[in-house]
C-alpha positions in Angstrom: 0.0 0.0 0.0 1.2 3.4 -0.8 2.0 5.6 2.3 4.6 8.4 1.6 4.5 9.5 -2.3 1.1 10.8 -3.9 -0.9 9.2 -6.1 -4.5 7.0 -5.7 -3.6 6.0 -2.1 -3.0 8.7 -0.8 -3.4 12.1 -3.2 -2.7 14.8 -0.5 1.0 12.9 0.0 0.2 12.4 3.8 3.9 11.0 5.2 2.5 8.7 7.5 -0.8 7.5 6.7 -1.1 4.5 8.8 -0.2 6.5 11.8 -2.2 9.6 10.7 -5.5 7.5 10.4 -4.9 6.2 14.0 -3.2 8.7 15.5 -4.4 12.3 14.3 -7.5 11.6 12.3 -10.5 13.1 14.3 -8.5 13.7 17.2 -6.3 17.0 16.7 -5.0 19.5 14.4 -2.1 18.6 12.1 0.5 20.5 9.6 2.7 18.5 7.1 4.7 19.2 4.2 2.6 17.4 1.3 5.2 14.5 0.0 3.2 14.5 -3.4 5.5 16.7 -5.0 2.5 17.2 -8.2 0.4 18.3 -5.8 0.5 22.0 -5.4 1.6 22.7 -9.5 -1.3 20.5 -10.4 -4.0 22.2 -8.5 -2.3 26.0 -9.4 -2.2 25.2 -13.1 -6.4 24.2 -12.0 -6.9 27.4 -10.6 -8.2 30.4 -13.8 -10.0 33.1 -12.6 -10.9 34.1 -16.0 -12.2 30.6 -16.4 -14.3 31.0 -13.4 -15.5 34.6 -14.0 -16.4 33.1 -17.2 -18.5 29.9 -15.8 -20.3 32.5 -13.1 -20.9 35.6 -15.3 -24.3 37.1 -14.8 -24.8 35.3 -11.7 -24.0 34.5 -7.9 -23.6 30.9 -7.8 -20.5 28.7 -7.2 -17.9 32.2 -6.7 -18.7 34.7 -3.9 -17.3 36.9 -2.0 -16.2 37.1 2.1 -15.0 39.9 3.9 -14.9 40.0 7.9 -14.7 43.8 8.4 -17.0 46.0 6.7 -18.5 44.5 4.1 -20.7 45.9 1.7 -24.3 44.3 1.9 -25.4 45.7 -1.9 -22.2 44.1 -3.5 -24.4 41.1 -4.5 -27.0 42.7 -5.9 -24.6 43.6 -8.8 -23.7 41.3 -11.3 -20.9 39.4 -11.0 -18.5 40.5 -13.7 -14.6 40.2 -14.2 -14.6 43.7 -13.5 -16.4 43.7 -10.3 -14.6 40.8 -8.6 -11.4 42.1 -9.4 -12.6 45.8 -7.9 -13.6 43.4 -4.9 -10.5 41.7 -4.8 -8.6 44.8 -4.4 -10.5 46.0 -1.8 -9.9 43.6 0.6 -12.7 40.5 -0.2 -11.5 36.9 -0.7 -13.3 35.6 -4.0 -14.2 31.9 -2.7 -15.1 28.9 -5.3 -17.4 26.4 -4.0 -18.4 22.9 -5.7 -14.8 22.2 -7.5 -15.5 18.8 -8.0 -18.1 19.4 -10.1 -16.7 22.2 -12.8 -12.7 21.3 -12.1 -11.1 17.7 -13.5 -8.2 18.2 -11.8 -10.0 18.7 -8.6 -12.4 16.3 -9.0 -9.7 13.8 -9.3 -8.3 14.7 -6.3 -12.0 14.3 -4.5 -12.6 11.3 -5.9 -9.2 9.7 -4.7 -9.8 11.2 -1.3 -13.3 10.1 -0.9 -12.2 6.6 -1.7 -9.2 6.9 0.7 -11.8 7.7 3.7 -14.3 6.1 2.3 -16.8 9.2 2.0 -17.8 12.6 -0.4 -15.4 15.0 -0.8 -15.8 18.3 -1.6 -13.6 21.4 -2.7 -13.3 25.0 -2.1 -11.2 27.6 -3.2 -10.2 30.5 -1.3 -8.1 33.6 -3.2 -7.2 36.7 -0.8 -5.4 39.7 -1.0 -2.5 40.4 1.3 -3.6 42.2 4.6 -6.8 40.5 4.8 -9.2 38.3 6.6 -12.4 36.9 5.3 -14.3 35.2 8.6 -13.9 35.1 11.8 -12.9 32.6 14.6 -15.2 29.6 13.9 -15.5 25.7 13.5 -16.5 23.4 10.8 -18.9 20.1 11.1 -16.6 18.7 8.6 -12.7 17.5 8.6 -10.7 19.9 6.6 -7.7 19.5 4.6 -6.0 22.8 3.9 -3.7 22.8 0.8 -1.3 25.7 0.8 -1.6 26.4 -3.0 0.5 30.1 -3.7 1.4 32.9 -1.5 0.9 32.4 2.3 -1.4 32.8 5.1 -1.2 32.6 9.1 -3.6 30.7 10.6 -4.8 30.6 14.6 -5.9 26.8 15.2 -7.4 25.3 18.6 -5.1 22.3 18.2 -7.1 21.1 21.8 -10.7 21.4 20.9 -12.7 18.2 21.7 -16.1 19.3 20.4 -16.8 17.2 17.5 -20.2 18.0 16.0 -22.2 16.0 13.5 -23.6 17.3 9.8 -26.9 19.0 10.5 -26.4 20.0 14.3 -27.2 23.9 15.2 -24.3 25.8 15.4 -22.9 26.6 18.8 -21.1 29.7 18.9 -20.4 28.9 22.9 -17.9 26.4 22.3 -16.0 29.1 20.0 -16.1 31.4 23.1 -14.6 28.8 25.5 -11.8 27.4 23.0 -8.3 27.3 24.7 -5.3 28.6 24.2 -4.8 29.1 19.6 -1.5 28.1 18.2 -0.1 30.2 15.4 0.8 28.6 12.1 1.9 30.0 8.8 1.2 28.5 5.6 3.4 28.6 2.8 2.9 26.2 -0.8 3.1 23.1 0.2 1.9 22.9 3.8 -1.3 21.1 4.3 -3.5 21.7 7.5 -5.4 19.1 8.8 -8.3 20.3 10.8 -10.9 18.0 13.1 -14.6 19.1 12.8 -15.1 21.3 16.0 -11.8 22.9 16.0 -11.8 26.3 16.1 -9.7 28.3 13.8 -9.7 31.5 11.9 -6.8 32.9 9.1 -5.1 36.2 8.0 -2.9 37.1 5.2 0.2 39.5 5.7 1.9 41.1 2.9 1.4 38.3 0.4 -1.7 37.6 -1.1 -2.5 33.9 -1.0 -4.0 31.1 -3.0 -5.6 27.9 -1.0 -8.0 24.9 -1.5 -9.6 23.3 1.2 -11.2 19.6 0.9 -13.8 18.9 3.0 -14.5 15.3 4.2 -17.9 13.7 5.8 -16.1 10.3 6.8 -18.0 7.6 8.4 -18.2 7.6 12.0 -19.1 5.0 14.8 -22.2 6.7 15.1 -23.6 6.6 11.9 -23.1 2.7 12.1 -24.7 2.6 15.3 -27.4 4.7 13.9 -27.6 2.3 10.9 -28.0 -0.7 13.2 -30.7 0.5 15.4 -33.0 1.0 12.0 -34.7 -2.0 12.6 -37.4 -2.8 15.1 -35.3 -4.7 17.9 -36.9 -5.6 20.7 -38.1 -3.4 23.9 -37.8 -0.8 21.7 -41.5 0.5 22.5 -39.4 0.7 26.3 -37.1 2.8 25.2 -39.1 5.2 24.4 -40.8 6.4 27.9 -37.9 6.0 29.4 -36.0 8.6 27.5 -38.9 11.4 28.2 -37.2 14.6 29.0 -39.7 14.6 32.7 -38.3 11.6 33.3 -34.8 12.8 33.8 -34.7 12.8 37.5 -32.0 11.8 40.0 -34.7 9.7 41.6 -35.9 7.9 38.9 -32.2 7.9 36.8 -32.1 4.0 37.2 -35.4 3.5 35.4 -33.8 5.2 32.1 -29.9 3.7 32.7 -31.6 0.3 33.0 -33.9 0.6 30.2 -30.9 1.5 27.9 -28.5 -1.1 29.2 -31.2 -3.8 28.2 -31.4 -2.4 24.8 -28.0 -2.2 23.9 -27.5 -5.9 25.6 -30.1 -7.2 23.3 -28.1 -5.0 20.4 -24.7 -6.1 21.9 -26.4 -10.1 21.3 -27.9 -10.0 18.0 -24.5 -8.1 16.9 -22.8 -11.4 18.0 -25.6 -14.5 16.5 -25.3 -13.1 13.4 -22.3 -12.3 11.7 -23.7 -10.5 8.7 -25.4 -7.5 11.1 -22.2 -4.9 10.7 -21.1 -6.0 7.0 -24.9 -5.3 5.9 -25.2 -1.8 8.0 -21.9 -0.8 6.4 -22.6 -1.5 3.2 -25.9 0.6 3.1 -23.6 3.6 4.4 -21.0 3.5 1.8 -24.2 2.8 -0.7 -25.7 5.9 0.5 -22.3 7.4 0.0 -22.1 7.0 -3.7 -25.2 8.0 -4.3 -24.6 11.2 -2.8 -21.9 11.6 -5.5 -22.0 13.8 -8.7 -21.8 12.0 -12.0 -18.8 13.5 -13.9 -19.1 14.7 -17.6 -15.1 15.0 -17.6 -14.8 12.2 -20.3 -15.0 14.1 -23.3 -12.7 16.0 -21.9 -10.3 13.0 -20.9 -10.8 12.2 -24.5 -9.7 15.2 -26.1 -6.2 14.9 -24.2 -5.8 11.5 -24.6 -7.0 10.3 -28.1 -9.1 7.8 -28.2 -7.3 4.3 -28.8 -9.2 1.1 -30.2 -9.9 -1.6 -27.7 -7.5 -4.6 -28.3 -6.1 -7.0 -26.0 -2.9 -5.0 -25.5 -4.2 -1.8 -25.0 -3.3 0.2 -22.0 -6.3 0.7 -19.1 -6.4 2.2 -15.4 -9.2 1.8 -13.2 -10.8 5.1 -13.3 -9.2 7.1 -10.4 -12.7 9.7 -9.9 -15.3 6.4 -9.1 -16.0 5.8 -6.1 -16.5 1.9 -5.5 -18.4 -0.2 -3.5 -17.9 -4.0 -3.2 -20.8 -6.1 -2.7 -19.1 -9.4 -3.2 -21.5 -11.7 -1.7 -24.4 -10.2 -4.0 -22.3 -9.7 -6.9 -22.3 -6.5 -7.7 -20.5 -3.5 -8.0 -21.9 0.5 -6.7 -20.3 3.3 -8.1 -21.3 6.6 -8.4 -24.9 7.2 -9.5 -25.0 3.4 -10.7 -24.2 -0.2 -10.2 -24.1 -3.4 -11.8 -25.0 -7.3 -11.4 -21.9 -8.8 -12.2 -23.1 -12.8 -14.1 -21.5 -16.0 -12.9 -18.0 -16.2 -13.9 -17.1 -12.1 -14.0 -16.3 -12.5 -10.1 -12.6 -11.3 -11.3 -13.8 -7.9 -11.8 -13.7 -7.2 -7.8 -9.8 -7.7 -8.2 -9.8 -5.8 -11.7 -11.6 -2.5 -10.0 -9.2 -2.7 -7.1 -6.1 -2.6 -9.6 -3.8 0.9 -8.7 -1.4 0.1 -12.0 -1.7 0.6 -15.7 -2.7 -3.0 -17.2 -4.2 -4.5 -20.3 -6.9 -6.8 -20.9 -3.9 -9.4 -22.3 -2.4 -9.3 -19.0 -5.3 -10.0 -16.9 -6.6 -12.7 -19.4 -3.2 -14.3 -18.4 -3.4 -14.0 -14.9 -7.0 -15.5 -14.5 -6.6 -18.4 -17.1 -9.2 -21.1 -15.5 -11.9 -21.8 -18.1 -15.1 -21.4 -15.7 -13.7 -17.6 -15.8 -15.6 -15.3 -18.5 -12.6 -13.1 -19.5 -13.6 -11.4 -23.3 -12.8 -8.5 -24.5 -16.0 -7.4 -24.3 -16.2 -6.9 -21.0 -13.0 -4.9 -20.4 -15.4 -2.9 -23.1 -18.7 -2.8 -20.8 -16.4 -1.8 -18.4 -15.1 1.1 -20.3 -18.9 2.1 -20.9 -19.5 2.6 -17.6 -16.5 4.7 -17.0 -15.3 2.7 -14.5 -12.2 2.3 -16.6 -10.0 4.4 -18.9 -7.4 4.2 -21.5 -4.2 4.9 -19.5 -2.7 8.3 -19.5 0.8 6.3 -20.0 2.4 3.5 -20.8 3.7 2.3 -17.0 
């Protein structure tokens, strides 16, 4: 498994990953250098404002504007033009980009490599700002945050201690901003990636530089939503639990009605957890189900076209597994979810599980070869199918 470099594993070139995942992930704030040295050129070269003036003209949609101090309420009422954003721009607003992944390839790429490597959606924002500036104020997120340090610089004030870790959907509480501890200073320069928990506090400034960043935000799975997924069905002395969670009811005197009520429940969870086996694998593949679905179908394959040529299928020609899908693996049932679709994979096509999970550049020769048992249905039209779907391309390269 990849840990160190870039690349499908692990895009934002975390160093450690292993230990990041069980050490820092969800826990606390975290600053690396990126180790995927493409990283910050690729997502530069990404970044047009023309482009994107061009994409947003005559409308407020994906591009707006953010300004802490002083900020003029009637600026939006105008339209958006080239013009007016770069008058905005020079008077202190950061011009931010929402919804990358859908109007970006190279950002999308990066999303969709992310969102496989936590297993979740991932999306991307861009934030430009002149130098002396500052676009919000001290605040938290109810999703982890990846900062990318992208051109210029900007210092940031993080509560690296915060333990408040809110959920999608919960009201904002501006309380536990008030009672953060003590902020550590950090400045980024191209390169640096800041890793931020949901809950932490944080807010950021530029100085004399102005300062180019992308931030990819991440709704991984957590223990709860399992839990969640698993109390779904009716279990029993669950018309119990009810009463004894009424708010009146939360009294020191009659506490040991409600603890014992919910111990019984979970014990009857905790035991039908353990007599059968498939519970967990079936809640979690409904989550990462509802997952893809929540994805955007890409129409970047024109555009992967135009660069790349289109080649004629043969057996020698060069394929990657598509590195923007998002997969899930229904082995048992046979079939294959990706995003926006899936499909029923016959009797003998149980290869493609391995195929989909390939991180090399390949051809349909090669994997012919390598699964040679005749009760295998390895043709060249379904490295074809495949290739329908998207869920494959013709390599960028020759490995």
């Amino acid at each position: 498994m990849q840990t160190a470099l870039g690349g499908p594993l692990n895009p934002l070139g975390i160093p450690d990953i292993t230990s990041f995942l069980q050490q820092v992930f969800g826990q606390s704030a975290f600053c690396f250098p990126t180790q995927n040295t493409d990283l910050v050129c690729d997502l530069a070269n990404a970044f047009n404002l023309a482009d994107l003036c061009w994409q947003n003209q005559g409308q407020w949609g994906d591009i707006r504007l953010a300004k802490l101090d002083s900020p003029d309420a009637n600026l939006t009422e105008q339209v958006p033009t080239a013009g007016l954003l770069k008058q905005a721009f020079e008077d202190g607003y950061t011009l931010v980009v929402d919804d990358l992944v859908a109007t970006n390839g190279t950002v999308a790429t990066v999303c969709r490599q992310l969102g496989r490597q936590f297993a979740c959606p991932t999306q991307c924002t861009a934030y430009w700002s002149p130098s002396y500036s500052q676009a919000q104020a001290l605040h938290y997120n109810d999703q982890d945050r990846f900062v990318v340090q992208v051109r210029g610089s900007k210092n940031w004030h993080v509560d690296f201690n915060g333990q408040y870790r809110p959920f999608a959907g919960e009201a904002y509480r501006p309380d536990w901003v008030a009672r953060c501890g003590t902020l550590r200073q950090l400045r980024l320069t191209p390169g640096d990636i800041l890793y931020i928990p949901r809950g932490c506090s944080h807010k950021a400034a530029t100085g004399s530089e102005q300062s180019l960043h992308f931030t990819f935000s991440v709704s991984s799975l957590r223990l709860r939503d399992l839990l969640l997924e698993l109390l779904q069905p009716a279990l029993p002395g669950q018309d119990l639990l009810r009463p004894a969670l009424r708010a009146e009811d939360f009294d020191p005197r009659r506490s040991n009605v409600s603890r014992d009520t919910v111990l019984g429940f979970l014990d009857e969870l905790t035991a039908r957890i353990r007599s059968e086996p498939e519970l967990v694998p079936d809640a979690l593949l409904r989550l990462h189900k509802h997952f893809a679905a929540q994805l955007t179908p890409l129409n970047l394959q024109l555009d992967s076209e135009l660069q790349r040529g289109r080649p004629v299928l043969t057996l020698d020609t060069r394929l990657e597994v598509n590195p923007e899908q998002y997969f899930v693996f229904d082995e048992p049932g046979q079939r294959v979810y990706f995003i926006a679709g899936d499909i029923i994979l016959p009797d003998g096509f149980r290869w493609v599980f391995d195929l989909l999970r390939q991180t090399g550049v390949f051809s349909p020769r090669e994997i012919i070869t390598q699964y040679e048992p005749a009760d295998l249905k390895l043709e060249l039209d379904a490295f074809a199918q495949l290739l329908a779907q998207n869920l494959l391309w013709f390599a960028r390269q020759a490995d």
